[in-house]
N, C-alpha and C positions, 0 to 999 in steps of 0.2 A: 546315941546307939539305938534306940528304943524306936528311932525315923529307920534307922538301914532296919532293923529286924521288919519290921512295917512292910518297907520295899520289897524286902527279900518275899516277905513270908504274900505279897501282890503278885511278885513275878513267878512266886512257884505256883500259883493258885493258875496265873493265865499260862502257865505253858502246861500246866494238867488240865486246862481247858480245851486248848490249843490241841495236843493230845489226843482227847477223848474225841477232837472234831475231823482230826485226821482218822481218827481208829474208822470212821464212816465211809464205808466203799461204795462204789457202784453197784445198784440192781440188776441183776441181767433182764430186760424186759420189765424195767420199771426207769424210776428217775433216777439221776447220775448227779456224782457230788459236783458243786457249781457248773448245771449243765447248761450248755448257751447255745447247742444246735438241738433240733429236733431229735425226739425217742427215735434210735436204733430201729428200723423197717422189719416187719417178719410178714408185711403181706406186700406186692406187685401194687395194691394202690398206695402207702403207705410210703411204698419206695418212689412213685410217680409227685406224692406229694409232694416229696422233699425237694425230688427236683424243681419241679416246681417254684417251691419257696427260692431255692436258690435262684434259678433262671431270672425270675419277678425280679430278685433284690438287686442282683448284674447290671439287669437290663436298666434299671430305676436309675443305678449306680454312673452307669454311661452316661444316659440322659441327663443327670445329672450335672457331671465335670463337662460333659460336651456344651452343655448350655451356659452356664457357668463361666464357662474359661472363653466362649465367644465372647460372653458378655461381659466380663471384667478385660479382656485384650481391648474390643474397640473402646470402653473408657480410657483406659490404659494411654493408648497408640493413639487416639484423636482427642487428646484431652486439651482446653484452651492454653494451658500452660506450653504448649508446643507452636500454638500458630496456628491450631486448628480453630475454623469457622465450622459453624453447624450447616447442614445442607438444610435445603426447604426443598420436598418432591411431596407429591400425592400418592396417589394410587399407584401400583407396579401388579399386574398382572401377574407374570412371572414369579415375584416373591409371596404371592395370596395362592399362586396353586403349589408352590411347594411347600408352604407351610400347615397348607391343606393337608397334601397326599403322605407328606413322610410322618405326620403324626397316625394317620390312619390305616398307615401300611405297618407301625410299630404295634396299635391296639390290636391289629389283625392279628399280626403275630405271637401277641402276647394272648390272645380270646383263642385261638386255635386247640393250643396243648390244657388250657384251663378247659376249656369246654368238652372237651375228650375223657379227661381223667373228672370230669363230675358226674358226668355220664353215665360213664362207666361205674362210678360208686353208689351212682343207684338203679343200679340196674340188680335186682333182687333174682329174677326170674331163675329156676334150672337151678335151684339150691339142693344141694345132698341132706341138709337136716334145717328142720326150723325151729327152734328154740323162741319161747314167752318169757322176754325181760319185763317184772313188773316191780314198779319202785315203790317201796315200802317206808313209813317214816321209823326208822332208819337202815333200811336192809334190803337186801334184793332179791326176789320170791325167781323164780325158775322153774318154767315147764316145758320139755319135749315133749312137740309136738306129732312127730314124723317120725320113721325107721323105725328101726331097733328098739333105741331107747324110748318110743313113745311112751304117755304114762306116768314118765318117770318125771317129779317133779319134787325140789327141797327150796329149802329159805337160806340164802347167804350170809351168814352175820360175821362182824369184825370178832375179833378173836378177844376172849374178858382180859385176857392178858395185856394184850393192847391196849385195851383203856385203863388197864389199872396205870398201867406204866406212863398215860399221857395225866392221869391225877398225882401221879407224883412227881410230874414235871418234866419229864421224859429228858431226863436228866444221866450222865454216868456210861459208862461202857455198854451198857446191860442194854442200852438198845439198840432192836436189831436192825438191817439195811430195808426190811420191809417193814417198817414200823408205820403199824396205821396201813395197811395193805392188805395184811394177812386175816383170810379169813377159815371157817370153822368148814364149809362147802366151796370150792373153786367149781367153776363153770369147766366143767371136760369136756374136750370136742376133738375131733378126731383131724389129724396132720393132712394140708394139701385136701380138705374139704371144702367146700362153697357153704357156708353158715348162713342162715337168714335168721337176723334177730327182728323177733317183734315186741315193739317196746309203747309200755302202756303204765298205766300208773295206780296207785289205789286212793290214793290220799292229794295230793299237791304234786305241781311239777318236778319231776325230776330229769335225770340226765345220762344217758348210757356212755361210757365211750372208753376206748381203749387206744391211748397217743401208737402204740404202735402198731396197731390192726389199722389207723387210718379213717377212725369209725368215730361221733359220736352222735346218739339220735337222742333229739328231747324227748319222755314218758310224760306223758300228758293224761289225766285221769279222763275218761270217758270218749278217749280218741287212739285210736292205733297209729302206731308209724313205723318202719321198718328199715334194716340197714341190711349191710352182709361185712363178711370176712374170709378168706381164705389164706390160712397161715401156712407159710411153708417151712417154717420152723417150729422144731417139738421145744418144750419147756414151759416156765412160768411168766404169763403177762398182767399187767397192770393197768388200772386204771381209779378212778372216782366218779362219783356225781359230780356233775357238771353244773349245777342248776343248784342257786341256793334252796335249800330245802326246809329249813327249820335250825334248830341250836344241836342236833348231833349230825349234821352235813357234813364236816368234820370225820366224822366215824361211820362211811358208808360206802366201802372201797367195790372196788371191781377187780374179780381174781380169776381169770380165764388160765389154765391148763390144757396142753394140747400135747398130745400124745400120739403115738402113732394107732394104726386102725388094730391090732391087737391086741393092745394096751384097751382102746375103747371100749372093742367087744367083751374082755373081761369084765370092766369097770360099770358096762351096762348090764353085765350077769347081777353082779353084786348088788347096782340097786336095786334092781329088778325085787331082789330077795329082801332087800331092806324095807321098801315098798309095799311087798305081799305081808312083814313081819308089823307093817303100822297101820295095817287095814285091821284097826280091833273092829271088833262086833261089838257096837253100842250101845245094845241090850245086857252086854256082860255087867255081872256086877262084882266092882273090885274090891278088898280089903284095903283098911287106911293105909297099912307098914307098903304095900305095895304102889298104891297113890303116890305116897310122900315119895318114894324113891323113883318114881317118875316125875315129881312133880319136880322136883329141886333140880332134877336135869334141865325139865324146862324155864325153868327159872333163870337160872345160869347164863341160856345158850341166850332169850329173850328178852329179860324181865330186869335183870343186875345190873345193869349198865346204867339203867336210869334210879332206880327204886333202892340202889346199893346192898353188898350181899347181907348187911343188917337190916334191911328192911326200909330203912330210917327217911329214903329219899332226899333229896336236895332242892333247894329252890323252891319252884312253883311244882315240883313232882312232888306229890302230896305221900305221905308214908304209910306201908303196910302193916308195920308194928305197932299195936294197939289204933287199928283203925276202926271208926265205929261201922263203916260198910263191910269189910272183913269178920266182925265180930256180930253182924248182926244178925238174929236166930231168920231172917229171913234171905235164903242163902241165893234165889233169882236176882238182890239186888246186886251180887259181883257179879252173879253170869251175867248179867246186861249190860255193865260196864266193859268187861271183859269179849266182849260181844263185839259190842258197838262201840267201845270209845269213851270216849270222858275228855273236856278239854285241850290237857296236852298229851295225853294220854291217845296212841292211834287204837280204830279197829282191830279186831285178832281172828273176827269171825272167818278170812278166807285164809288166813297166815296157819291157824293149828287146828285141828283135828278135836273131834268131840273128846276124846279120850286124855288129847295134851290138857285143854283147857279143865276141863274136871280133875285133872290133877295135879295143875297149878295152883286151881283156887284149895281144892283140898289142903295141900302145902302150906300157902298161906296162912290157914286158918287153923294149921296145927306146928306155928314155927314161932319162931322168936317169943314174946309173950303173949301171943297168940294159943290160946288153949280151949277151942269150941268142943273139939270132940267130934266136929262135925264132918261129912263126907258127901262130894259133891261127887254125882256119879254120869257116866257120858249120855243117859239115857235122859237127863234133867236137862243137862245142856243143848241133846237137839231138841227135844221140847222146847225150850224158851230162841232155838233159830227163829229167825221171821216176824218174831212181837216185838 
């Protein structure tokens, strides 16, 4: 009895597994539950590729049985078990030019429509807005360059939520169809616009791309490179790095939103206003209570994911709680880490603002068992820019 309870208590375990696997739907403009054709098209190249992909696989396909089914027939049909003798001939003119021209007439035809639609996807020129993709270890920075929204520039991170949910095994109903997708900034771009992304790096290679814009360009630190897009569909797209990156590659999605042009124009009022609202004057000098409550936002949105919301770190991410450089009365040595990097630890200096960063390390140094008293102000911070 003790075996069937056993069984039982196996088969209810796999069909609430089975369950929770089914409860997982299709992304609209992301990936699809066991998907086996290419991401759904929202751009004319995207749709060109697909064809594409098919046309190649056809054509491969024909060649294929055509070649094939010659070649097992004359085995077949002249095989010795029949009475057949092998011929002896040489050279055949005739069979050396068609085996020439019908291969060359197939590549022709297959380079034709390839060469067209590659073309055509890099061809940047006569773009309505250009946008600076720069990849970040592990996040992706954002700056309009052109129109409207010139100016406007924010950092894309995966959502904390997200990775909590992948440390606990990303297990259960509770996760959602964009999991590991969604982030805290999506990329807005305006419907049936010509986009030109320019994509560059800070740290280590990375990799732009979104399966159904039909785009992905490598970000290369110290080299530009550039794609385009024009969607003709409004909604939510997806993508990732491309390009292994480092150990949260994993956690570094790509969220493009495209909306129609007055959806855009609002959404470019509001940053606009977000934008004028984080241009602090970094001569101001702030109170700690005000700090900290900046600071733990930035924390959260940058800092948690590696260094955990206790501080504590994991692995080779060294810990904030009771660290001796957080704790130490000389307060330039986290701005310079925090600056420049450390290790595994990336740069911050072009990612946050004098104001974020003074009041991150503030935070720090007044959280967990951390109790300096101390208060690092934005005016310290660009001071130690450049050394």
């Amino acid at each position: 009895m003790k075996s069937f309870s056993k069984i039982a208590a196996l088969l209810s375990l796999a069909g609430a597994l089975a369950g929770t696997a089914h409860a997982v739907q299709d992304l609209p403009g992301g990936p699809g539950v066991r998907q086996l054709n290419l991401t759904s098209a929202a751009t004319r190249i995207a749709a060109e590729q697909s064809w594409l992909h098919w046309f190649m696989l056809v054509t491969c396909l024909v060649i294929f049985i055509a070649v094939f089914s010659v070649m097992f027939y004359s085995i077949w049909k002249h095989r010795k078990s029949v009475g057949h003798k092998p011929a002896n001939f040489h050279e055949s003119v005739t069979v050396e030019v068609i085996w020439t021209i019908i291969p060359f007439l197939i590549v022709i035809g297959m380079a034709l429509p390839a060469t067209k639609v590659l073309v055509a996807s890099k061809d940047t020129s006569n773009a309505d807005l250009t946008i600076k993709a720069t990849g970040y270890q592990w996040k992706w920075g954002y700056d309009y360059l052109n129109g409207d929204p010139q100016g406007v520039s924010f950092v894309s991170t995966l959502l904390p939520a997200h990775r909590e949910i992948s440390n606990e095994g990303a297990r259960g109903p509770d996760v959602p169809n964009n999991y590991l997708l969604e982030v805290d900034n999506p990329l807005v771009v305006p419907v049936n616009k010509k986009i030109r992304i320019i994509t560059t790096a800070n740290d280590v290679i990375h990799s732009w791309g979104v399966p159904a814009f039909g785009v992905k360009q490598d970000a290369i630190p110290g080299f530009v490179r550039d794609t385009w897009f024009r969607s003709e569909k409004v909604g939510d797209f997806y993508g990732q790095c491309y390009e292994l990156c480092g150990k949260e590659h994993a956690y570094m999605p790509i969220h493009v939103k495209v909306v129609s042009q007055d959806d855009f124009t609002k959404w470019t009022a509001d940053q606009k206003k977000i934008m004028a609202a984080k241009a602090d004057d970094p001569s101001k000098v702030w109170t700690l209570p005000d700090l900290e409550a900046r600071g733990e936002k930035v924390y959260t949105a940058n800092c948690q994911a590696c260094h955990q919301p206790n501080g504590k770190g994991a692995g080779p991410i060294l810990p904030l709680d009771g660290s001796p450089i957080v704790n130490d009365p000389d307060k330039t040595k986290q701005i310079h880490v925090v600056l420049n990097g450390r290790n595994a630890m990336p740069s911050w200096k072009g990612t946050l603002s004098d104001t974020d960063i003074a009041a991150v390390i503030s935070f720090t140094k007044n959280h967990w068992s951390n109790h300096t008293g101390q208060i690092v102000q934005p005016a310290e911070v660009l001071a130690q820019r450049g050394k």
